[in-house]
C-alpha positions, 0 to 999 in steps of 0.5 A: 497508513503506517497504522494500517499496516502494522494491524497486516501481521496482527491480523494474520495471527489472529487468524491463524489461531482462530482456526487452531482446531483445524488447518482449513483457516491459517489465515492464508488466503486473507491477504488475497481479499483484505489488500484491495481497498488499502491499495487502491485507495492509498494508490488513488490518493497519491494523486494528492502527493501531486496536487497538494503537494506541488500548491503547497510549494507554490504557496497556494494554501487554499488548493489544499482543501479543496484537492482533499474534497474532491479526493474523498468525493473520487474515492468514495465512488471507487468503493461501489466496485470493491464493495461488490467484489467483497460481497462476492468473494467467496463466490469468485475464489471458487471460480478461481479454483481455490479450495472450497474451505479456504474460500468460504473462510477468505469470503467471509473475512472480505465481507466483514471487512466492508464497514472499514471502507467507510473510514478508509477513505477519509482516513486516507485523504487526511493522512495525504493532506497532512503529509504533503504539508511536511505535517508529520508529527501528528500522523506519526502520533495517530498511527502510534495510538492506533497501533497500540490499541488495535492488538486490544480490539483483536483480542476483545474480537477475535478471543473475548467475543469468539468471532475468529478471523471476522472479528479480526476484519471487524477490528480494522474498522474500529482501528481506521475510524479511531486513526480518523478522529484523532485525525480530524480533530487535529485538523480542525482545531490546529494552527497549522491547518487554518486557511487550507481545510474549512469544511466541504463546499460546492468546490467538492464536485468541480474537476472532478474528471481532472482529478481522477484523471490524475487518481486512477493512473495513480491506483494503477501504478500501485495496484498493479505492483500489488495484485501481482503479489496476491496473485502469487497467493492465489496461485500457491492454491493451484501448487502441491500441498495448496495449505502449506504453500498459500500458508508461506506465501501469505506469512512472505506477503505479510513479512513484505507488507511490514518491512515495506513500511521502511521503504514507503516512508521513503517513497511518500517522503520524496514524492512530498519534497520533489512536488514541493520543491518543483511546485516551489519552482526549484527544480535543482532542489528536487533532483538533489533530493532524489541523489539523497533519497536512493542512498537512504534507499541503498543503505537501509535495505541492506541493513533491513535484508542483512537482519532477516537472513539472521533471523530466518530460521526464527522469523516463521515462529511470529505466524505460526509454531507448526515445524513445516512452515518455519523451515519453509520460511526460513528457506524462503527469507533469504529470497524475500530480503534480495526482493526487499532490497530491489523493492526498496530501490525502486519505490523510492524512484516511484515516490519521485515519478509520483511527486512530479506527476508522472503516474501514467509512466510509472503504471505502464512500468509496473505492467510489463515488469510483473505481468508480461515478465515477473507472472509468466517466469512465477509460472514458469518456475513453480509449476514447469521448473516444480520450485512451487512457492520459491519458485513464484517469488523468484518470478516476482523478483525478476519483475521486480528487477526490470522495474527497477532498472526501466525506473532508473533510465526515466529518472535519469532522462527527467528534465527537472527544469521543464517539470517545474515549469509543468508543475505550475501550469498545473497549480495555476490552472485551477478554476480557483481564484488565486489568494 
């Protein structure tokens, strides 16, 4: 995960100079195709921080293998749809009404990017596996090497080789099935993992309703929280000046999905702890770890939105050296680090819906925050009120508040004793024998 999202700005220039002949291709519209199978199936995975997590505080180690199994199986058949949507997504951003350019450039880029679901998933289900165990350090490691190779795999593609902003697509492969095997192999010849992963088995194909009952309101909870951000790229299309506008927007889209990393760290650490401590039937542990987490949460988003208002007039120059969109971001930033802040608070209290379960809710909150208010007053803003780009993230920013402030009463309302007792009915209820 961490790895795959320090390849988003990377990817984004490369894009940019691969089209330095011209303005059609800065890359802009390659946020709105290249997202939708990093989100879903982090997002469908995140049913593994429930699951694994909570066996693993209850100790029963073998249910851990077992959930990454049926996780990969579940995942991987959620990759028919997408790969449809990419092959078609030229076509689609046509209807859409996006420029004809714009859309053959960002169709192209979503077609390469098929050979990356292949290792993405598996990917995806290690990282969880490890991660729910407090097994860090070997994901840190991973992500590190992936990191440090993929700005070489860019430049041998998207210069060397001449494939511009496909080859930048193809890279995301080679870098996820590079993260993979390090992955694999450390699982398979560590200690730690002895007992809890021995291979796939009949185990795979059982429950398998149960689990994606549990995935699919975890793909949504994410999902619906990041289309709605790729929905204001694709609206951008629609304002004055679409190049420049979507061009922004997708460098705000970018600059989000780096810095988010601080917050998701967070969020994935939280969601670990409360499952295993619940799991472990010690509830009051869990929501001391929630007081905790939202001061970490309050303290770094300020440090975080305090630093890019000081670098707003220097930050566009990391995306691209034209005059008009540096100024553009520069008035931008200021607005990206309050939506930062409010981001970083309340996906801190999903990390905690997620570690007890609770997806269904967390789901049902991010469609009415964003898309019965956050989408309408972005529409409201930037095409009635003309405040274009700033106008659409303002609207963002105001779902992003009703999230926030819908996901402190549920926290507060959580009956930590009764989640505990929920929590292992759920673990003891596998068809498993007990070890």
């Amino acid at each position: 995960m961490a790895a795959a999202a320090v390849h988003e700005p990377a990817r984004l220039r490369g894009g940019e100079a691969a089209a330095a002949a011209g303005r059609a291709d800065r890359g802009q519209l390659h946020p709105a195709v290249r997202g939708e199978h990093g989100v879903r199936h982090t997002g469908m995975a995140t049913a593994m921080d429930t699951l694994c997590g909570q066996a693993y505080g209850a100790r029963q180690y073998h249910l851990l293998g077992v959930y990454k199994q049926r996780a990969m199986v579940v995942l991987a058949a959620a990759c028919v749809p997408i790969a449809l949507v990419w092959a078609s997504a030229g076509r689609i951003l046509l209807l859409l009404g996006q420029d004809a350019g714009i859309a053959a450039e960002a169709g192209a880029y979503a077609r390469w990017m098929l050979p990356s679901l292949a290792a993405y998933v598996p990917l995806q289900c290690h990282i969880r596996f490890l991660q729910t165990q407090t097994v860090v350090l070997p994901v840190t490691a991973s992500s590190a090497a992936t990191a440090l190779l993929h700005p070489l795999v860019c430049w041998l593609l998207v210069f060397r080789a001449g494939m511009g902003s496909k080859g930048a697509a193809l890279a995301n492969a080679i870098s996820y099935a590079v993260n993979l095997a390090i992955l694999a192999v450390y699982v398979r010849a560590s200690n730690t993992c002895k007992g809890r992963w021995s291979g796939f088995s009949g185990e795979a194909f059982k429950e398998l309703r149960q689990f994606a009952a549990l995935a699919m309101p975890s793909a949504m909870m994410i999902c619906l929280e990041w289309w709605s951000f790729e929905i204001l790229v694709l609206l951008s299309g629609l304002l004055p000046n679409p190049q420049l506008e979507t061009s922004v927007l997708s460098i705000c889209l970018n600059t989000g999905a780096l810095l988010y990393m601080v917050p998701l760290g967070l969020c994935s650490s939280i969601s670990t702890r409360v499952s295993n401590e619940i799991g472990a039937g010690q509830p009051q542990a869990a929501k001391r770890a929630t007081r905790v987490v939202m001061y970490m949460a309050l303290s770094e988003g300020l440090v975080i939105s305090f630093t890019m208002f000081l670098l707003r007039n220097v930050w566009g120059y990391m995306y691209s050296y034209e005059q008009e969109v540096v100024t553009y971001i520069a008035r931008m930033l200021p607005i990206l680090g309050i939506s930062f802040f409010i981001d970083g608070l309340h996906s801190s209290l999903s990390g905690v819906l997620t570690g007890c379960g609770k997806q269904k809710i967390g789901a049902a909150v991010n469609l009415g925050a964003f898309y019965l208010v956050g989408i309408p007053v972005a529409v409201l803003l930037a095409f009635y009120l003309h405040l274009n780009g700033m106008g659409l993230w303002l609207g963002i920013v105001c779902g992003s508040i009703i999230k926030l402030l819908v996901l402190i009463i549920v926290s507060c309302c959580i009956d930590w004793e009764k989640e505990a007792i929920l929590a292992k009915d759920r673990v003891f209820s596998s068809s498993l024998p007990v070890a």
